[in-house]
N, C-alpha and C positions, 0 to 999 in steps of 0.2 A: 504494500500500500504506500502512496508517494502524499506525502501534507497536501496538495493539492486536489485528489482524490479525495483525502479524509475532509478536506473541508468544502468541497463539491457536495458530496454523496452523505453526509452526517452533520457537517455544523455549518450549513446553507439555512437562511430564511424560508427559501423553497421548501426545503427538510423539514423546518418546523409550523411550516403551513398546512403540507401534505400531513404528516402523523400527529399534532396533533389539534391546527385549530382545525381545519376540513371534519376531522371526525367527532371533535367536542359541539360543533355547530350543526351537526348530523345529528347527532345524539339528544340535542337538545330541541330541535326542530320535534323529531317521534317522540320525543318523552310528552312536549307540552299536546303535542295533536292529541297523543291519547290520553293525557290527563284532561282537555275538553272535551273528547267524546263520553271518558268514562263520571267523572265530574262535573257538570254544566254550572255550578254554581260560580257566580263570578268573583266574591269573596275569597273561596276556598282555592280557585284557580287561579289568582294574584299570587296567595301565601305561596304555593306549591313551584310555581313560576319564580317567584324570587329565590327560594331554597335550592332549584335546581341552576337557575343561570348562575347563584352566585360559586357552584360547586364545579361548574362548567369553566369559568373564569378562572376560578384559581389555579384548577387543573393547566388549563392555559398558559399562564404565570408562572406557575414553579417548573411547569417543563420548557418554556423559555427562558427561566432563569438559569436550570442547569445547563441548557446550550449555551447561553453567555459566558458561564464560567469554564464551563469544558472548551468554548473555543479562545478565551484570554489566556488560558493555560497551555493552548496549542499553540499560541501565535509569540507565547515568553518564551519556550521552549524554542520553537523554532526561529527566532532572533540571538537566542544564547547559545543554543547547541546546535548549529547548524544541518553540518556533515551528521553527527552523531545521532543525532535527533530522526536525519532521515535512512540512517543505516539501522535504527530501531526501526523504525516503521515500514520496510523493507520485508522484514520478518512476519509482519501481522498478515492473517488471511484474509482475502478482500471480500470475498461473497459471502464467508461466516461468521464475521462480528454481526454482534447481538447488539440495540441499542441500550441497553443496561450496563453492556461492558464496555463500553469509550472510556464514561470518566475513571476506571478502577483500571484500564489498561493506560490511559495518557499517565495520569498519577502513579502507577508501576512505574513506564517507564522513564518519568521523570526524577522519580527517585535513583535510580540503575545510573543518572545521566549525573547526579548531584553526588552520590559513591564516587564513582569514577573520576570525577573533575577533583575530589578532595583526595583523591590517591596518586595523583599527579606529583611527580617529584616537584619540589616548591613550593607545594602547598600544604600549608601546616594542619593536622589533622584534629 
């Protein structure tokens, strides 16, 4: 996998459009339909309507949030560790990363990156 890819195909706008606002604004479209077919009250389908959008939202937010941070961690990394950085990412498989394991494999191999620089003769450990 080349940092360009990874930031193509995983921490793209596009990426966080397609998985998850497309599907939270999907999700909430059928929820509210069928809470007014099966509920007509219009009270009771405000309440339900706010409890749903605002869980919809958040979900929104914190999964844009992780992309923000997973890709400033991509972009320190690939500013400090150039070469290295893309000789790790070299090794990862490209059609079987999982989007649960970006940020737990960049912060792996961020770590592997910060070892290595501090084992560098001249640099005090």
């Amino acid at each position: 996998m080349t940092p360009e890819l990874l930031e193509r195909d995983w921490l793209s706008l596009r990426y966080w459009l397609q998985t998850c606002v497309l599907p939270s604004a999907v999700f909430l479209i059928i929820a509210l339909g069928l809470i007014r077919i099966f509920d007509p009250d219009a009270i009771s389908l405000n309440h339900k309507a706010v409890i749903i959008g605002f869980f919809a939202f958040y979900f929104i937010i914190v999964r844009g949030g992780h992309i923000l941070m997973i890709r400033s961690m991509h972009f320190d990394m690939k500013r400090r560790y150039k070469e290295a950085y893309r000789d790790r990412l070299a090794y990862l498989p490209i059609g079987q990363m999982k989007r649960r394991n970006i940020g737990f494999t960049l912060a792996k191999i961020k770590r592997e990156l910060i070892d290595l620089n501090q084992q560098k003769p001249g640099n005090p450990r």
